[in-house]
C-alpha positions in Angstrom: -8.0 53.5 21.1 -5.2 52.6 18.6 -3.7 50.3 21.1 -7.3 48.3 21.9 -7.4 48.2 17.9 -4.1 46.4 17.9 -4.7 44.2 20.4 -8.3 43.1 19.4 -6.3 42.6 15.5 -3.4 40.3 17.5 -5.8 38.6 19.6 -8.1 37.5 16.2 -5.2 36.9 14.4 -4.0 34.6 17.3 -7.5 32.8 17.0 -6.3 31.9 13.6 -2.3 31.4 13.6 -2.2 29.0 17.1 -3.7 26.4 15.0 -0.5 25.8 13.0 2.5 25.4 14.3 5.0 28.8 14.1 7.3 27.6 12.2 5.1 26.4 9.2 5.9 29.7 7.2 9.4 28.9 7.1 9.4 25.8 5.3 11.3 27.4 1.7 14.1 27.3 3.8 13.8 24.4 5.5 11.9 21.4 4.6 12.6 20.0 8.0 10.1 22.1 9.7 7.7 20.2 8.3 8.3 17.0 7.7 10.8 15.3 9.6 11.3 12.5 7.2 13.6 15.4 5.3 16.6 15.0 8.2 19.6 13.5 6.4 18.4 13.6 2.7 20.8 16.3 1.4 24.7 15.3 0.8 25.9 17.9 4.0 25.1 18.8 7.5 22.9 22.3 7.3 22.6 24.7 10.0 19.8 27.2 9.6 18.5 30.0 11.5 15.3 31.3 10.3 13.3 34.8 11.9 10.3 36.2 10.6 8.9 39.5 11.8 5.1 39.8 11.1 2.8 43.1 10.7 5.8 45.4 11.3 3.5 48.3 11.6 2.0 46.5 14.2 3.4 47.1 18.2 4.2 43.5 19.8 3.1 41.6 16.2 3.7 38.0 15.7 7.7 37.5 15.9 8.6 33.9 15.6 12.6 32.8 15.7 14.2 29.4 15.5 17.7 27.5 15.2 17.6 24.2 13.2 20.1 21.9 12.0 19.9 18.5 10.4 22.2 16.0 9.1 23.0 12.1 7.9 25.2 9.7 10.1 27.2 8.6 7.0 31.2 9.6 6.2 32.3 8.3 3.0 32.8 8.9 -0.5 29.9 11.5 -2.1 29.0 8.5 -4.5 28.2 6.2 -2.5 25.7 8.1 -0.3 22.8 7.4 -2.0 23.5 3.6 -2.3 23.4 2.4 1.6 20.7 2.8 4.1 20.6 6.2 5.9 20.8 7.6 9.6 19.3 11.0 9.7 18.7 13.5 12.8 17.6 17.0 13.2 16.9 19.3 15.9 15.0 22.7 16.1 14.8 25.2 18.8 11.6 27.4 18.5 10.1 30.6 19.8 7.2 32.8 19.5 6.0 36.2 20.8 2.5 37.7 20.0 1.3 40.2 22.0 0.1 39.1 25.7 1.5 35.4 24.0 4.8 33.9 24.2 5.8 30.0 23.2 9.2 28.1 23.7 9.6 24.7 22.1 12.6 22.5 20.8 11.6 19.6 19.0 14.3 16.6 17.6 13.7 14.5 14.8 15.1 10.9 13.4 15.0 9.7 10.0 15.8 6.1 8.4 16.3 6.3 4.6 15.8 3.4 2.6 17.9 3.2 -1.1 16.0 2.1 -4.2 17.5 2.7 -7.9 17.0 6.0 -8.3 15.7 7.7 -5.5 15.5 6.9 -1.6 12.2 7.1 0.6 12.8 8.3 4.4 10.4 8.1 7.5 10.7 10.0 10.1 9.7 10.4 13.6 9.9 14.1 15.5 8.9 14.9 19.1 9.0 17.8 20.7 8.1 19.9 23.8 6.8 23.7 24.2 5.9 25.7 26.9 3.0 28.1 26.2 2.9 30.8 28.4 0.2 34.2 28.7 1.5 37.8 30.3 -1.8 38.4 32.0 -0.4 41.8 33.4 -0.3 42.9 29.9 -4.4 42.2 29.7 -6.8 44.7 30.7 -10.7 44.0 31.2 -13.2 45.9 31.0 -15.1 44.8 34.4 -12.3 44.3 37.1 -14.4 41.2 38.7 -14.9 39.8 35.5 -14.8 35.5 36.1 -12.4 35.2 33.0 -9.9 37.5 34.4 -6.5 35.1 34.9 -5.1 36.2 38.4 -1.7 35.1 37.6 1.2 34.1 35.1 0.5 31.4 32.9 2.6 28.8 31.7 1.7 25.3 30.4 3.4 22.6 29.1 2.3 21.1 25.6 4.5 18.2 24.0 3.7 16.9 20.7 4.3 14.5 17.7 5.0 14.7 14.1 5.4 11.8 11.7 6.3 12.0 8.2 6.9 10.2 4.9 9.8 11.5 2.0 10.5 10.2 -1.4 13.5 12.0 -3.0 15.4 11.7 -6.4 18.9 10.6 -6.0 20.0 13.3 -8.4 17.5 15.8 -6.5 15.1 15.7 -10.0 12.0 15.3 -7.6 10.4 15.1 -4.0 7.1 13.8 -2.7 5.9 13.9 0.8 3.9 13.4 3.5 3.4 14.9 7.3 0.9 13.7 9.9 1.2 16.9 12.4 0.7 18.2 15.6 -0.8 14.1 16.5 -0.8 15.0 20.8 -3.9 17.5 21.6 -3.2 18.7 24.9 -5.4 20.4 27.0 -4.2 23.9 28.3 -6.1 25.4 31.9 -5.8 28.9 31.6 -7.7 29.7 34.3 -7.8 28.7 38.3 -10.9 26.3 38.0 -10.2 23.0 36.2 -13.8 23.4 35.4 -12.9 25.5 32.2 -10.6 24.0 30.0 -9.1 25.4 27.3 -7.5 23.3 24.1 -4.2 24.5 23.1 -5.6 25.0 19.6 -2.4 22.9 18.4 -5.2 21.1 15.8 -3.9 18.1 14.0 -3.0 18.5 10.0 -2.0 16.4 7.0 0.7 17.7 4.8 1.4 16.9 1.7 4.4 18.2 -0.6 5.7 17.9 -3.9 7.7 19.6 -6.5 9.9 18.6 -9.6 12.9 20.0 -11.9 11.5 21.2 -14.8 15.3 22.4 -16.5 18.7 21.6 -15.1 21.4 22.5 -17.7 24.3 22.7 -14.7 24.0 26.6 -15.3 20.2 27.3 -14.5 17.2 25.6 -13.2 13.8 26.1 -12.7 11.8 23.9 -9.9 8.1 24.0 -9.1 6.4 22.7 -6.0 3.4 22.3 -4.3 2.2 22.2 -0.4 -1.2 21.6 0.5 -2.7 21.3 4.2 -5.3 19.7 5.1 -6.8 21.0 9.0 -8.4 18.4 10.8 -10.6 20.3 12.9 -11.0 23.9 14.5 -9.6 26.3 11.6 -11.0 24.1 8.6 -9.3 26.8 6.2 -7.2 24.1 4.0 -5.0 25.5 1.6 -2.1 25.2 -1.1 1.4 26.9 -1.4 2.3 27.6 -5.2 5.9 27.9 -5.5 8.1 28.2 -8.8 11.9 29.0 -8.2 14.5 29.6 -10.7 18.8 29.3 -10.0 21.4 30.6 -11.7 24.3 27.7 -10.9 27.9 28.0 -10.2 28.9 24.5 -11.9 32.2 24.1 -10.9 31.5 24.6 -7.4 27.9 23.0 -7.3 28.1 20.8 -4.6 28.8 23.6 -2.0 26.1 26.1 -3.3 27.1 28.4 -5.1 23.6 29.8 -6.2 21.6 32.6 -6.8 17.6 32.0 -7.0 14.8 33.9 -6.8 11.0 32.4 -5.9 7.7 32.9 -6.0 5.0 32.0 -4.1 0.9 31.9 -3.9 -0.7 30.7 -1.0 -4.4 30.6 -1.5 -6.5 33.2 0.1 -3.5 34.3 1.8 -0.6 35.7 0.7 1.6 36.4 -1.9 5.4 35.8 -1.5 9.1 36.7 -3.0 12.0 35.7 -1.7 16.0 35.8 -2.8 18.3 33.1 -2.0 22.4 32.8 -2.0 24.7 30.3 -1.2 28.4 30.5 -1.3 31.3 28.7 0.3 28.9 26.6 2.4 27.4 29.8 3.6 23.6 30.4 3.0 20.9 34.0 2.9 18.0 34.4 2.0 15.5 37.4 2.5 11.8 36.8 1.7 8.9 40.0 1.8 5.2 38.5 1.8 2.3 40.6 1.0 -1.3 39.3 2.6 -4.5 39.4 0.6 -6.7 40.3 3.9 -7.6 43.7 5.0 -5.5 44.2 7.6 -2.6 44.2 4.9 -3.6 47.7 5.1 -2.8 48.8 8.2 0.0 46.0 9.2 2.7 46.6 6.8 4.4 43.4 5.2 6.0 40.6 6.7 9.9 39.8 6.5 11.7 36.2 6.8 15.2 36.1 6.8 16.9 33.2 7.0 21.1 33.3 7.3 23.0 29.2 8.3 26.1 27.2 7.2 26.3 24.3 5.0 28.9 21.6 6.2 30.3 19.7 3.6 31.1 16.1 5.4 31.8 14.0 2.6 34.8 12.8 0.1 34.3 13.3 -3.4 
């Protein structure tokens, strides 16, 4: 009985999470998962790998891992970064597990950043390719003749598109964005008749993102954002990510992270979120726990993101 209860929770829950792209969640760590217009606008090449374990009191919960990198095609003195036209690229490898439900993408991403006075505004193109795939040996049905019954292994081929917008500060004071996401609806067959389609649930979404410095004093800072998506169809459950961080600097050694910060996080009608954050010698950690406002927070445990990469610092001061 406990494990139809499990499966019946991951099946819902699958209802609700396939209509936003896995990797959604991890965006504190990496802008570039969702918007792609973010490739290139930092001053080094970062390498991040991000993996978030979901429900842990739950057997085969949501696990989602990926590998991500992103950087600007520029080699020159730190100053004058900021005052030529930009080159940036980015690449993520993806995967998913949920129950019966596994999903394999990679995705790469170009960016052209255009210089202004103060700030620089980047567009960005990403594309990528998954592969969703269903474990119908790990199903069970309660009539063994029953029409929806999948007779074998399942795997289907979605690609997709994601375009984006990015206005950044020069001095990193401020950021505004935009993301048109998950653009390619693909229709997935999961069963032998091509009379019963099935949409991959991949529904398309408008992102926008903001967030400013409040205090910068070269020995703390305090930054607040804002993400709000907007669902175009199926899940119509729009909602905003509240996020106020504060830092603790290492001045003399800014430029290659040496920085402690802690955030919070509000996502409404969803989720509460902490998270910890170090960088040192170009190396980067962070932990995050998130506590879910639904019922099932109950019985699922927490979820935990940890995200551990490199940050390669490419240019001359």
């Amino acid at each position: 009985m406990k494990k139809i209860i499990t499966f019946a929770l991951l099946w819902i829950a699958f209802g609700a999470s396939a209509q936003d792209n896995p990797l959604l969640d991890m965006y504190l760590q990496n802008r570039l998962l969702i918007n792609p217009a973010y490739g290139g606008s930092l001053e080094q090449t970062v390498v991040r790998a991000n993996f978030r374990r979901q429900w842990t009191n739950f057997e085969n919960a949501p696990d989602v891992n990926s590998l991500s990198f992103h950087t600007r095609l520029f080699d020159g003195k730190r100053s004058a970064i900021f005052k030529k036209v930009g080159h940036g690229l980015g690449g993520t490898v993806y995967s998913e597990t949920e129950g019966p439900i596994n999903l394999f993408g990679i995705s790469g991403s170009y960016a052209y950043h255009m210089p202004f006075d103060n700030f620089q505004l980047a567009a960005g193109l990403a594309l990528s390719a998954s592969n969703f795939g269903l474990r119908y040996l790990d199903l069970s049905y309660a009539l063994s003749d029953d029409p929806a019954a999948i007779a074998e292994a399942n795997q289907r081929f979605i690609p997709d598109a994601d375009i984006g917008i990015y206005m950044y500060d020069t001095e990193d004071k401020f950021f505004l964005g935009f993301t048109g996401a998950q653009l390619v609806r693909s229709v997935v067959n999961l069963n032998q008749s091509d009379s019963i389609d099935v949409h991959n649930g991949m529904g398309r979404q408008f992102i926008f993102m903001g967030g400013i410095r409040a205090i910068d004093n070269l020995r703390f800072i305090l930054e607040t954002s804002m993400v709000a998506i907007l669902r175009q169809e199926y899940m119509k459950q729009n909602e905003i990510h509240l996020n106020a961080k504060a830092s603790v600097v290492n001045y003399l050694n800014r430029y290659n992270n040496e920085i402690l910060s802690f955030s919070i996080s509000y996502r409404t009608k969803r989720a509460f979120l902490a998270q910890v954050e170090l960088g040192m010698a170009n190396l980067y950690l962070a932990y995050a726990y998130e506590h879910s406002f639904s019922k099932i927070q109950v019985y699922s445990g927490g979820t935990h993101n940890v995200s551990i990469g490199i940050n390669i610092d490419k240019y001359r001061r």
